[in-house]
C-alpha positions in Angstrom: 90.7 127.7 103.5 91.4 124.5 101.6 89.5 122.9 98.7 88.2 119.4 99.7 88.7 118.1 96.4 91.9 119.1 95.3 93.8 120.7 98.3 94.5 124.0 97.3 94.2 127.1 98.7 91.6 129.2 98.5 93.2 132.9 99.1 90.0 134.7 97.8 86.3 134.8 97.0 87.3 134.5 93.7 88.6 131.1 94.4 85.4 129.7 96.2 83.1 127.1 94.5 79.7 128.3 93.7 76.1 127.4 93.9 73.4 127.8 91.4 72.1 130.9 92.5 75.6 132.1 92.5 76.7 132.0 96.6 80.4 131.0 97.2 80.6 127.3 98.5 83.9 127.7 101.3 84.3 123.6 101.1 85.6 123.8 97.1 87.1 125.7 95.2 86.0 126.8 91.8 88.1 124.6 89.8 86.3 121.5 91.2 82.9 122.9 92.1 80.6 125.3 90.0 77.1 126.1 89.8 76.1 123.9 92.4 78.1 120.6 90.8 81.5 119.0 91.2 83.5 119.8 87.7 85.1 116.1 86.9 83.4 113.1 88.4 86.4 111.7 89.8 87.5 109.0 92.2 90.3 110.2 94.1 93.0 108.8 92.6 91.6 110.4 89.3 91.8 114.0 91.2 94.9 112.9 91.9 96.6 112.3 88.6 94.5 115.7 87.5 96.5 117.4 89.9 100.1 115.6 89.0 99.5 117.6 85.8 100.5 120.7 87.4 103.4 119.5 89.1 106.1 121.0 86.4 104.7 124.3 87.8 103.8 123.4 91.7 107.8 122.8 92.0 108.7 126.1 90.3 106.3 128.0 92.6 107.2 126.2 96.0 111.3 125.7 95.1 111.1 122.0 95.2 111.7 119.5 93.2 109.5 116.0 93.5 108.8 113.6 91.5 106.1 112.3 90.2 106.0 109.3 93.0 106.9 111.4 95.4 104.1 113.9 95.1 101.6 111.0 94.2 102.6 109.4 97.7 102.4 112.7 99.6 99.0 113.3 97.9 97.6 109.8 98.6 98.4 110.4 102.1 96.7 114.1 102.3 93.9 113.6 100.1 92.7 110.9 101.9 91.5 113.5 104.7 90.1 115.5 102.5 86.1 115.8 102.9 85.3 114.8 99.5 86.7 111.2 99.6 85.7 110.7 102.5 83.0 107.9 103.5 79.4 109.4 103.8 79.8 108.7 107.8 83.0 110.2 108.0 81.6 113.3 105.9 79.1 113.8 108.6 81.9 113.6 111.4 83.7 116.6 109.0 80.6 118.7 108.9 79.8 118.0 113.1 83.4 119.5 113.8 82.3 122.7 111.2 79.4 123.6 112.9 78.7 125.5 116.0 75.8 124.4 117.3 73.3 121.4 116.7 69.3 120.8 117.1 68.6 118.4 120.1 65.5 117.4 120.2 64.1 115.8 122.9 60.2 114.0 122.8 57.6 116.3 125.4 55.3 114.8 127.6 52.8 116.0 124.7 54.1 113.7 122.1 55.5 116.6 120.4 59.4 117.3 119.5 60.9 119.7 121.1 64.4 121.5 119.4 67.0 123.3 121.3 70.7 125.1 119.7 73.6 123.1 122.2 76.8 122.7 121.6 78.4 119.8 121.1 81.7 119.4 123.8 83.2 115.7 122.1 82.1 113.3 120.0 83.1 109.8 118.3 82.1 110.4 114.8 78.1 110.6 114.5 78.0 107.7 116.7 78.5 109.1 120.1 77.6 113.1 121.2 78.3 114.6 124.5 76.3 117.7 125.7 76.2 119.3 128.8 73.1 121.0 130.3 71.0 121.6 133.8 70.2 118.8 135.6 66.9 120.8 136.8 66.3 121.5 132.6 63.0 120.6 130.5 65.4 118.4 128.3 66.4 116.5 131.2 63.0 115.8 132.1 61.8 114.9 128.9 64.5 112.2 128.3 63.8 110.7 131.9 60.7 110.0 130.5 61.3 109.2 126.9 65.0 109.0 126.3 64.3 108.4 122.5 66.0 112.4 121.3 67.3 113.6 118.0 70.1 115.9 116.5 70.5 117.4 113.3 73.0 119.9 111.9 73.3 122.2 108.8 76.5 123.0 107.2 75.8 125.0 103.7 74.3 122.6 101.5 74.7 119.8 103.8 72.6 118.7 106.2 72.4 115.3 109.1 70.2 114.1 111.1 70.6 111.6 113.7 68.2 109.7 115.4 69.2 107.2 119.0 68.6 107.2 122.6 70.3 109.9 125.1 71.7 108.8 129.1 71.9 111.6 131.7 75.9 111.1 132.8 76.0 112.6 137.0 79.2 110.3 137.7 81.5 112.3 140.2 84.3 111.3 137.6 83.2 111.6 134.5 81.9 115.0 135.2 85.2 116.1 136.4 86.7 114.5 133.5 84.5 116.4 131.1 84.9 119.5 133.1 86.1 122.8 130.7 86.9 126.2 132.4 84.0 127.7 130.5 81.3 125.3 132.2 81.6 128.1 135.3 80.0 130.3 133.6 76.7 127.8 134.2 77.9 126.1 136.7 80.4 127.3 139.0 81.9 124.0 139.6 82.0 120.6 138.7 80.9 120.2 142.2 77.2 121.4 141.3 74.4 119.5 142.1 72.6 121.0 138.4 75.3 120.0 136.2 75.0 116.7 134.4 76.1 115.3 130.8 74.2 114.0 128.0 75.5 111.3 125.9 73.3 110.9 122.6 74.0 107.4 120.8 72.8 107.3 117.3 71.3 104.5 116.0 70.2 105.8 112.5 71.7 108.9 110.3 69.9 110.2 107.1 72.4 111.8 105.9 72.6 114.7 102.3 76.0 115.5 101.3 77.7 116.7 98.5 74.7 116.1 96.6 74.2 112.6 97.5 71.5 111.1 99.9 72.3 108.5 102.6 70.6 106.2 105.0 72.7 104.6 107.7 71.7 102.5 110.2 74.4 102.3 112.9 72.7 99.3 115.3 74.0 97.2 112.3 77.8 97.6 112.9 
């Protein structure tokens, strides 16, 4: 594991973040999360020159010998896909590809939500998911009469939930294109009259991460 913050690795439990009831945080490590809270409220280019103090001792350890612009470049460049300094939308994309499963939910004929575990087979950020499922499913009927759905995921601390409109995807190619060996397990074949994609466009994400609320509405861009 990696810290998000500061890029090193985490070799033990000792090395894990913590929240305040004392559970290990597997995102940070302790140095830059404690008790539920980062340690220095930093941009990244502050965590940056925090972590150019240790260099002296990063090139004794590794055999190397860079220089301060050197390791400042390298850091700019590998920082910058860490998840802390990432954008609040891109955070979301981090925790989607950390997960295993997400809540669909899908509107009943009742008016009421209904929430099923599916995994999640590609996506384009938060902005565009791509599920597969039975043609002849509950789900399916549900969003060919409502095709207002929702998805939320949980990753620790974190949590997303998206809100758009779903399309039931039975093009010849496209399902071919989407096909993975593991889809015979349900299906047999792409071939299968009961196999069909779902592709969820969100138009809204409420988003809480790291500590920090967001409300995004994604019809705007």
């Amino acid at each position: 594991m990696i810290c998000q913050s500061c890029g090193m690795e985490i070799k033990n439990d000792g090395l894990m973040g913590t929240y305040p009831d004392g559970r290990k945080n597997t995102e940070y490590c302790i140095h830059c999360y404690r008790d539920g809270f980062f340690t220095h409220d930093l941009d990244m280019n502050g965590q940056i020159e925090l972590c150019l103090n240790d260099l002296d001792a990063w090139n004794r350890e590794h055999d190397t010998a860079l220089s301060k612009d050197e390791a400042e470049r390298m850091m700019e460049d590998y920082f910058s896909h860490l998840k802390r300094w990432l954008s609040m939308e891109d955070k979301a994309s981090w925790i989607l590809d950390h997960v295993g499963y997400v809540f669909f939910s899908t509107v009943s004929s009742s008016g009421y939500p209904r929430s099923v575990a599916m995994d999640v087979v590609k996506h384009d950020g938060v902005r565009e998911l791509w599920m597969t499922t039975y043609y002849g499913s509950e789900k399916v009927r549900h969003i060919r009469e409502n095709p207002k759905a929702g998805i939320s995921f949980v990753h620790e601390a974190d949590s997303v939930s998206l809100t758009g409109r779903v399309e039931i995807i039975r093009d010849e190619n496209t399902l071919k294109d989407f096909w993975m060996p593991v889809f015979s397990y349900y299906f047999n074949s792409p071939e299968n009259p009961n196999y069909c994609l779902l592709r969820f466009r969100a138009e809204e994400a409420v988003l809480w991460i790291d500590g920090q609320s967001a409300h995004i509405n994604l019809m705007d861009e």
